[in-house]
N, CA, C and O atoms as a GROMACS GRO file, in nm:
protein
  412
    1UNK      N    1   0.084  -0.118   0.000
    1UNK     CA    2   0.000   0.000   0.000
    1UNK      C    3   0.088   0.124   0.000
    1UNK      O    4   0.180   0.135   0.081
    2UNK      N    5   0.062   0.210  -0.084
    2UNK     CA    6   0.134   0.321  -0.128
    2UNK      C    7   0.126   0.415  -0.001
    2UNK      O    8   0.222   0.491   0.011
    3UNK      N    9   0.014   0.423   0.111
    3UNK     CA   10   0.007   0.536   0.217
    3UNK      C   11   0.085   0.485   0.315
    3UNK      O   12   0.126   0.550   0.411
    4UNK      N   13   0.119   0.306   0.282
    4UNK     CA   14   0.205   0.279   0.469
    4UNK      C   15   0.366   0.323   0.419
    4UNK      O   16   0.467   0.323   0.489
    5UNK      N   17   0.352   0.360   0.275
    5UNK     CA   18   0.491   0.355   0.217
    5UNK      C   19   0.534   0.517   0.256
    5UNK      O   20   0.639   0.566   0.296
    6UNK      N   21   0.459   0.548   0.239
    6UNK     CA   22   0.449   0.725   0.254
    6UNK      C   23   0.457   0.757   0.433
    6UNK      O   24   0.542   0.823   0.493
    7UNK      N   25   0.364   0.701   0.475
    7UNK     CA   26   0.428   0.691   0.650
    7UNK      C   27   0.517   0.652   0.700
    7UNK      O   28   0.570   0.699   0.801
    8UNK      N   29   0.552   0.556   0.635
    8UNK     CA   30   0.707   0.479   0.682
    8UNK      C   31   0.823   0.619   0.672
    8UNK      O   32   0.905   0.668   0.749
    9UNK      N   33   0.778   0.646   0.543
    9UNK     CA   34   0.916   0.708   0.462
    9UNK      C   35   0.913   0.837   0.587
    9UNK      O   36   1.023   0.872   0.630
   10UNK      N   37   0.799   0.898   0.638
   10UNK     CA   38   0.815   1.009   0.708
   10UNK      C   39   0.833   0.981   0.824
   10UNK      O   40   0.842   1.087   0.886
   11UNK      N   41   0.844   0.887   0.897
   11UNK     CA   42   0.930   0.826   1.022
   11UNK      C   43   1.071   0.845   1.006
   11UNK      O   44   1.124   0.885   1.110
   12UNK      N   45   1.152   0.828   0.907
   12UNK     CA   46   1.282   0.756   0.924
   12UNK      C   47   1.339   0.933   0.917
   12UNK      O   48   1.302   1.024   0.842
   13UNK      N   49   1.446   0.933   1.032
   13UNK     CA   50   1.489   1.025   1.056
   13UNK      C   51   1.558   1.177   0.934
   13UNK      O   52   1.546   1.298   0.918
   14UNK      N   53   1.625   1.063   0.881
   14UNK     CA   54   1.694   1.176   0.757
   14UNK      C   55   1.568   1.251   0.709
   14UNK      O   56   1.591   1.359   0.654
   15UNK      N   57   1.432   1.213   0.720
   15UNK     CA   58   1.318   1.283   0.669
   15UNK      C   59   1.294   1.402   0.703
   15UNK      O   60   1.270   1.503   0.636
   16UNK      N   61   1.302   1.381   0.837
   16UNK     CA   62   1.316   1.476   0.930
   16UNK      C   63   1.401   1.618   0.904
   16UNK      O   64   1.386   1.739   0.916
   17UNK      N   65   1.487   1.535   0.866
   17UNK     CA   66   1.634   1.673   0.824
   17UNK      C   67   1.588   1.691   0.694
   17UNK      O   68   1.604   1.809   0.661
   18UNK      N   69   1.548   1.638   0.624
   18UNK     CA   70   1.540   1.694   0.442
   18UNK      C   71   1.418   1.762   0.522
   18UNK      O   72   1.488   1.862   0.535
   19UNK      N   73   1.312   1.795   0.580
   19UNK     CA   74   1.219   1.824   0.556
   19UNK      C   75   1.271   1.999   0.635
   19UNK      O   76   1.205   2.098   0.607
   20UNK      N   77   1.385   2.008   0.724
   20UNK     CA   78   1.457   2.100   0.753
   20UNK      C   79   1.539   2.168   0.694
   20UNK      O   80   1.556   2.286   0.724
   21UNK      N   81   1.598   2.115   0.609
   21UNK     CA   82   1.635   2.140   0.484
   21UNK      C   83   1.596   2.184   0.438
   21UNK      O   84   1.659   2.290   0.435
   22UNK      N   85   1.493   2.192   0.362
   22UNK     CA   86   1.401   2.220   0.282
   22UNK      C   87   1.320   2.410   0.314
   22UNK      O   88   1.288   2.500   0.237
   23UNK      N   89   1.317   2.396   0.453
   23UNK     CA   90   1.234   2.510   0.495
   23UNK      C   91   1.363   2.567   0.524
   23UNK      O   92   1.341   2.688   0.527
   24UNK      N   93   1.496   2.544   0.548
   24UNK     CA   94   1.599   2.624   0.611
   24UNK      C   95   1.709   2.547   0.518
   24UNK      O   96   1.750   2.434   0.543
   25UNK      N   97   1.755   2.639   0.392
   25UNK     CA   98   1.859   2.629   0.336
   25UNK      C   99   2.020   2.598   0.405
   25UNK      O  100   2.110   2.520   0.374
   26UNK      N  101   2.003   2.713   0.526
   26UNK     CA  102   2.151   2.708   0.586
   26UNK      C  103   2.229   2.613   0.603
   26UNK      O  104   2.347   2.601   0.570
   27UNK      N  105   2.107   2.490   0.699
   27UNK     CA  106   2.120   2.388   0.724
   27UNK      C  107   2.234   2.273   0.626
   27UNK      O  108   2.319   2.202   0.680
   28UNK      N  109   2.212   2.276   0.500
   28UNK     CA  110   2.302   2.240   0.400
   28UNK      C  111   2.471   2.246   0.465
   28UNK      O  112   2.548   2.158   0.500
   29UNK      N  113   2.477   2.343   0.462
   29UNK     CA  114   2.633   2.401   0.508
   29UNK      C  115   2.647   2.360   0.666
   29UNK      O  116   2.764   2.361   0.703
   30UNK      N  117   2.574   2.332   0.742
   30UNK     CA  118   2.589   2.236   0.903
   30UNK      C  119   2.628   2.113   0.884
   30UNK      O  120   2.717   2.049   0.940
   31UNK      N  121   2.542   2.082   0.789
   31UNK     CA  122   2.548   1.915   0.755
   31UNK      C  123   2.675   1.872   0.659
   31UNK      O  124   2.718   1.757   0.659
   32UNK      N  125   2.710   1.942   0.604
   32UNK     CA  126   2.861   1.895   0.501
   32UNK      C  127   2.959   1.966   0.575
   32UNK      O  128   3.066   1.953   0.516
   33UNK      N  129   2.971   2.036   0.676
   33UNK     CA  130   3.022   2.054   0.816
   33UNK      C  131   3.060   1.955   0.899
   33UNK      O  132   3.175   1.932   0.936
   34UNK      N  133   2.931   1.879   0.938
   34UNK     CA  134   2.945   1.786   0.982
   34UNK      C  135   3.000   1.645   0.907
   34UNK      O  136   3.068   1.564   0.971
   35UNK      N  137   2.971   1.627   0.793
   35UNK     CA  138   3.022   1.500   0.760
   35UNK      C  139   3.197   1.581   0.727
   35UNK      O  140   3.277   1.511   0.790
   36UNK      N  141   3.251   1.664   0.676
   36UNK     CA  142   3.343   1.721   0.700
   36UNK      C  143   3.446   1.678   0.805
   36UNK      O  144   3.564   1.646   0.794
   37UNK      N  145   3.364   1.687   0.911
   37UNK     CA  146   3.451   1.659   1.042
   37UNK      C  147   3.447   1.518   1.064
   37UNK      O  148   3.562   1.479   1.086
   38UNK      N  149   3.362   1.420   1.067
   38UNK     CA  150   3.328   1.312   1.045
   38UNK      C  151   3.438   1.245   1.015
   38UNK      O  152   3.514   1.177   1.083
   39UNK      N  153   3.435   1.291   0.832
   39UNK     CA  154   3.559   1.247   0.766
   39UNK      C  155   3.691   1.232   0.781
   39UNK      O  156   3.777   1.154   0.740
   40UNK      N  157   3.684   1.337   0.858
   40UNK     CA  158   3.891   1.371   0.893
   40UNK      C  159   3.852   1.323   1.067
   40UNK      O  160   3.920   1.384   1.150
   41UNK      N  161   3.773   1.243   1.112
   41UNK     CA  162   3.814   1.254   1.267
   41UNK      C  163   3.908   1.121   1.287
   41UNK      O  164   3.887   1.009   1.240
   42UNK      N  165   4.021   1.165   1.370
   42UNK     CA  166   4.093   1.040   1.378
   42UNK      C  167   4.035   0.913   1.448
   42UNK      O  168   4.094   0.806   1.459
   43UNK      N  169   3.883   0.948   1.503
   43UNK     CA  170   3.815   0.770   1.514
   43UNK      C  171   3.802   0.741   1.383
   43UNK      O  172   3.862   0.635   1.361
   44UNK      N  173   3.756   0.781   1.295
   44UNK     CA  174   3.708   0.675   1.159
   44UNK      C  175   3.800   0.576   1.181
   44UNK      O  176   3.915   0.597   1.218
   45UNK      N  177   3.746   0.461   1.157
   45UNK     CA  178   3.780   0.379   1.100
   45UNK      C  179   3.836   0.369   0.931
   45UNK      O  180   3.787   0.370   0.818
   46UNK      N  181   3.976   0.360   0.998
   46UNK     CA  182   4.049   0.348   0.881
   46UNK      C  183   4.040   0.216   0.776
   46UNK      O  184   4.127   0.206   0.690
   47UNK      N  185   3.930   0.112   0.785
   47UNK     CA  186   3.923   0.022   0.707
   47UNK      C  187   3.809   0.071   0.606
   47UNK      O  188   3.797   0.017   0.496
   48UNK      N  189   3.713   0.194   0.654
   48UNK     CA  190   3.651   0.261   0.528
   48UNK      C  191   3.667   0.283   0.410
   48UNK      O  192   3.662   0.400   0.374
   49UNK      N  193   3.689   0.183   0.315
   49UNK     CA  194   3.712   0.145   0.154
   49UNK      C  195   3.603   0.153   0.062
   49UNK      O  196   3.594   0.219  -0.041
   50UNK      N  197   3.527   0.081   0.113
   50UNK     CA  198   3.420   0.022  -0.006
   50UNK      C  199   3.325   0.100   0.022
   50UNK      O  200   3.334   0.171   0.122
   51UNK      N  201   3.194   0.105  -0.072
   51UNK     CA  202   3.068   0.130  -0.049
   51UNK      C  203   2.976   0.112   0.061
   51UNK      O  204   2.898   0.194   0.111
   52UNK      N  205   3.004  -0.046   0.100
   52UNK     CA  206   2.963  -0.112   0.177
   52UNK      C  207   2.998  -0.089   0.321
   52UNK      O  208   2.926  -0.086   0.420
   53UNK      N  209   3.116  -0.074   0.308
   53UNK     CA  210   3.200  -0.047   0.447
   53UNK      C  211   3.104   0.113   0.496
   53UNK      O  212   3.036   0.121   0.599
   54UNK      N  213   3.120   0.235   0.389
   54UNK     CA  214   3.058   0.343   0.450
   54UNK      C  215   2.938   0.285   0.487
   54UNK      O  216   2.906   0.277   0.606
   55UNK      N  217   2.864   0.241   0.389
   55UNK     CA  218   2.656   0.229   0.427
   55UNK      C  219   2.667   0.165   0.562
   55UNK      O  220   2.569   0.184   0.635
   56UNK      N  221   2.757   0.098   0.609
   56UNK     CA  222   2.742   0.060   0.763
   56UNK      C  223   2.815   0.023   0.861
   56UNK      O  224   2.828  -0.073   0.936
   57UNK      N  225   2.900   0.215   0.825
   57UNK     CA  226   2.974   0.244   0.874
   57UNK      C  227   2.898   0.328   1.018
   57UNK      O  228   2.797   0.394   0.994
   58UNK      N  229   2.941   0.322   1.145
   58UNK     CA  230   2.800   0.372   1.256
   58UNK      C  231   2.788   0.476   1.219
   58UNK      O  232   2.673   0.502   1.183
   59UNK      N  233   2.925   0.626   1.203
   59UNK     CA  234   2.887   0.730   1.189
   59UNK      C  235   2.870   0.757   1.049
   59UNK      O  236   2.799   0.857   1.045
   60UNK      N  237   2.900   0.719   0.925
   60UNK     CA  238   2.865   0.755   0.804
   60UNK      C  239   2.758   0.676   0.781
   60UNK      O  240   2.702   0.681   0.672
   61UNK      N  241   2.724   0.605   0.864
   61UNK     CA  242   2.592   0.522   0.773
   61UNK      C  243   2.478   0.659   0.743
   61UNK      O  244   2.402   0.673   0.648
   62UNK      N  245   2.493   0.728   0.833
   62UNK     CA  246   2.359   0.825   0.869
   62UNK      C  247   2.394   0.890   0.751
   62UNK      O  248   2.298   0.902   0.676
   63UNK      N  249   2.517   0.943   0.701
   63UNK     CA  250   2.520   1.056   0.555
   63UNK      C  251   2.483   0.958   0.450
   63UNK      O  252   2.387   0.986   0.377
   64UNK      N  253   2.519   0.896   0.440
   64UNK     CA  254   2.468   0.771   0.308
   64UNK      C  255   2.323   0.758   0.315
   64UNK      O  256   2.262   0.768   0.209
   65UNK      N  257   2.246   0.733   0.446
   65UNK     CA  258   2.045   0.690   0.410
   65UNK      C  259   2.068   0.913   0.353
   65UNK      O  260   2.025   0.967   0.251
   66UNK      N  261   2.139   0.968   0.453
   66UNK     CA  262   2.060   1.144   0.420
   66UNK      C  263   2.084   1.173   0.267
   66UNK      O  264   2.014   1.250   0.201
   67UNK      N  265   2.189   1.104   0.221
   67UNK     CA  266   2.260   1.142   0.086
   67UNK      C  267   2.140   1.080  -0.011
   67UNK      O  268   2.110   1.150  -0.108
   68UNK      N  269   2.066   0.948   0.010
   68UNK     CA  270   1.972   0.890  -0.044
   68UNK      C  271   1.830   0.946  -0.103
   68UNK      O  272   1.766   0.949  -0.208
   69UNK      N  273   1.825   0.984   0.022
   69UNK     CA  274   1.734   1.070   0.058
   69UNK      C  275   1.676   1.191   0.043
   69UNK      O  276   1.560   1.231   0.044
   70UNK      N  277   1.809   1.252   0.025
   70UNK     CA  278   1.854   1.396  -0.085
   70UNK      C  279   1.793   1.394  -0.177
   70UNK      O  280   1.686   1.444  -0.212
   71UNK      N  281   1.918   1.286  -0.251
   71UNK     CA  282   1.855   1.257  -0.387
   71UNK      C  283   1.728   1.257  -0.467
   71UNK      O  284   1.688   1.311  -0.570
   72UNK      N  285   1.661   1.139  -0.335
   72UNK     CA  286   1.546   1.073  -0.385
   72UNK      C  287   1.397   1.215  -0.360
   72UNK      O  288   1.299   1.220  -0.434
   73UNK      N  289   1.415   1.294  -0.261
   73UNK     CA  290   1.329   1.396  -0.233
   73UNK      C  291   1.306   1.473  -0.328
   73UNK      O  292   1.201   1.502  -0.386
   74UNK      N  293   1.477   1.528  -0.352
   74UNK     CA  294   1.474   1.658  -0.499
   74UNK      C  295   1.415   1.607  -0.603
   74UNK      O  296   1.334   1.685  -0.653
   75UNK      N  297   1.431   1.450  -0.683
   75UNK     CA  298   1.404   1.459  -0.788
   75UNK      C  299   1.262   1.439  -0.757
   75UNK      O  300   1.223   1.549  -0.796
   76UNK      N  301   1.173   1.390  -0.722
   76UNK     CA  302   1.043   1.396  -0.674
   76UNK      C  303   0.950   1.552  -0.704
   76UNK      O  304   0.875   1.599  -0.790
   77UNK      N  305   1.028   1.602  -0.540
   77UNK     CA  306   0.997   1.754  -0.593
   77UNK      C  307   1.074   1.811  -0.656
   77UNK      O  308   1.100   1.922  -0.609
   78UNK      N  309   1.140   1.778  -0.773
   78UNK     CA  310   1.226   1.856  -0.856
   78UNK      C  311   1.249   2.002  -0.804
   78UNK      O  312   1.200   2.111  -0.837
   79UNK      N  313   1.354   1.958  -0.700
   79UNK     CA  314   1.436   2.099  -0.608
   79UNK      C  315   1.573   2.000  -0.626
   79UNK      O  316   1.602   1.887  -0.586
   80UNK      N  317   1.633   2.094  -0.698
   80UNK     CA  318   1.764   2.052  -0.708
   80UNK      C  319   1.829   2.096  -0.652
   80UNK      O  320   1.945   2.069  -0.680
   81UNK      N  321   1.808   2.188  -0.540
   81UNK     CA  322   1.946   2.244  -0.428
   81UNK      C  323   1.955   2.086  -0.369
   81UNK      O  324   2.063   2.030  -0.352
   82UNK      N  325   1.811   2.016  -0.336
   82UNK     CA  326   1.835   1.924  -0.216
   82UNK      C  327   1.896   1.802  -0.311
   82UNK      O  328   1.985   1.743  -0.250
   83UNK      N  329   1.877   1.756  -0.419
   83UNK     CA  330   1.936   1.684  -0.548
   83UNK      C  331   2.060   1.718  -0.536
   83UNK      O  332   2.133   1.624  -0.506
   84UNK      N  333   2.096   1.792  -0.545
   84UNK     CA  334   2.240   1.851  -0.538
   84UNK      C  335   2.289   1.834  -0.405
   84UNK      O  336   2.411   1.844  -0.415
   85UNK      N  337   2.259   1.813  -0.284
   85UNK     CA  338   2.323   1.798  -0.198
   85UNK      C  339   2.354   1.669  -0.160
   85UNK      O  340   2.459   1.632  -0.108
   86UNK      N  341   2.241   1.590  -0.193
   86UNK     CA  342   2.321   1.492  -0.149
   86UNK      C  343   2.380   1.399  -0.248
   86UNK      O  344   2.403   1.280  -0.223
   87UNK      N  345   2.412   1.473  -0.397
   87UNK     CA  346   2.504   1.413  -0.422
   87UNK      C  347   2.623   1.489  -0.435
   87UNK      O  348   2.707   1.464  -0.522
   88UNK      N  349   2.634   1.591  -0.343
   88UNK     CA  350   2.787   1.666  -0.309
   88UNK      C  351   2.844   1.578  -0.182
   88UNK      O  352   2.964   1.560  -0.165
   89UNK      N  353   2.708   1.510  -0.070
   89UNK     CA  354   2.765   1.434   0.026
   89UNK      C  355   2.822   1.292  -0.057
   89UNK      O  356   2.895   1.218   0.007
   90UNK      N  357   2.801   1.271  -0.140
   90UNK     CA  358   2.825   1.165  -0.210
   90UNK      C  359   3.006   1.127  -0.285
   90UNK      O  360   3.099   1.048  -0.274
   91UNK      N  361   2.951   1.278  -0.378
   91UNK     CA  362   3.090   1.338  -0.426
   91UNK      C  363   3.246   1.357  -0.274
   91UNK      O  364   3.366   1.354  -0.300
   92UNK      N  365   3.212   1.367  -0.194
   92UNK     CA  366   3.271   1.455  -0.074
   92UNK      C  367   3.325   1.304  -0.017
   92UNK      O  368   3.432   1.305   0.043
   93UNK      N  369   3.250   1.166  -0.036
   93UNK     CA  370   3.313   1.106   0.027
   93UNK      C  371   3.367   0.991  -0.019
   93UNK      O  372   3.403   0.888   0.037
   94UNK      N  373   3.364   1.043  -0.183
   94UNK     CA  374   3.441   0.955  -0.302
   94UNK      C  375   3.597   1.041  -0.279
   94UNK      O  376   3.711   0.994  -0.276
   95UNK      N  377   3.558   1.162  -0.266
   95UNK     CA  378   3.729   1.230  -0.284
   95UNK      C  379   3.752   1.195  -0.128
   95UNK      O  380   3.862   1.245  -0.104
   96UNK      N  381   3.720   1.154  -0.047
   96UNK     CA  382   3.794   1.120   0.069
   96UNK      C  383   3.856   0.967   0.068
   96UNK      O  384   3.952   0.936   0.138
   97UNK      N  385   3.804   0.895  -0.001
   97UNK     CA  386   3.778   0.751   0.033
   97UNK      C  387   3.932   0.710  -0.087
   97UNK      O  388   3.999   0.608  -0.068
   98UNK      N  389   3.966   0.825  -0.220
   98UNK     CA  390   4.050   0.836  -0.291
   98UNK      C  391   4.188   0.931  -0.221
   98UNK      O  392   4.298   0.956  -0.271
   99UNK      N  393   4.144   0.961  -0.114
   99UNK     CA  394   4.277   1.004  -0.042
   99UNK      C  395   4.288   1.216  -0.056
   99UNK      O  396   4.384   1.280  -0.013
  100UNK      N  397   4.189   1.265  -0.110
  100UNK     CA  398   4.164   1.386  -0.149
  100UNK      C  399   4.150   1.474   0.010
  100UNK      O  400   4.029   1.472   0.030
  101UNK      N  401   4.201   1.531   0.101
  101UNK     CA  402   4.234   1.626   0.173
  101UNK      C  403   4.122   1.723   0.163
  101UNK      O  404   4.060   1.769   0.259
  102UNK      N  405   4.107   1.743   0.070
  102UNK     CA  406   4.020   1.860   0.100
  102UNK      C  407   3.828   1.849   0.054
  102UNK      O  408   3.741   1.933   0.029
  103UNK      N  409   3.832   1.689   0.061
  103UNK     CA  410   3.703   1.620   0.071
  103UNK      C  411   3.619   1.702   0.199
  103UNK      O  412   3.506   1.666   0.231
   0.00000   0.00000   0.00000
């Protein structure tokens, strides 16, 4: 059923933030802030390689469902700031994962 799909989807937290997002642009620049710091913190786990490894990774798992989520919202409501963001979180942690510094 298409309405438990639609309730579900507005439970799961990252919803929450796109839907903050959405009403508060700024927010963008907190959040690639945060995965920012994320990225360079000397807990990561330095075995973070693969795809797989980030999606469930504890602290990057959460940018990967938000990065999804991004995606999947903007093209819907065709708002491409939020399209665009999360595939800059996307972009941001291909140039990290390739050794790029200023990911």
């Amino acid at each position: 059923d298409d309405d438990d799909d639609d309730d579900k989807e507005k439970e799961e937290p990252e919803n929450k933030v796109i839907a903050l997002i959405s009403s508060d642009p700024a927010v963008y620049e907190v959040l690639l802030t945060m995965l920012d710091d994320a990225l360079h913190s000397p807990d990561l786990d330095s075995s973070v390689h693969g795809s797989s490894e980030f999606i469930h990774h504890p602290v990057l798992e959460y940018f990967a469902k938000l990065s999804t989520q991004a995606m999947i919202t903007g093209a819907k409501k065709k708002n491409d700031s939020l399209f665009d963001f999360g595939v800059e979180i996307q972009w941001r942690v291909v140039l990290f994962r390739k050794g790029d510094k200023k990911a």
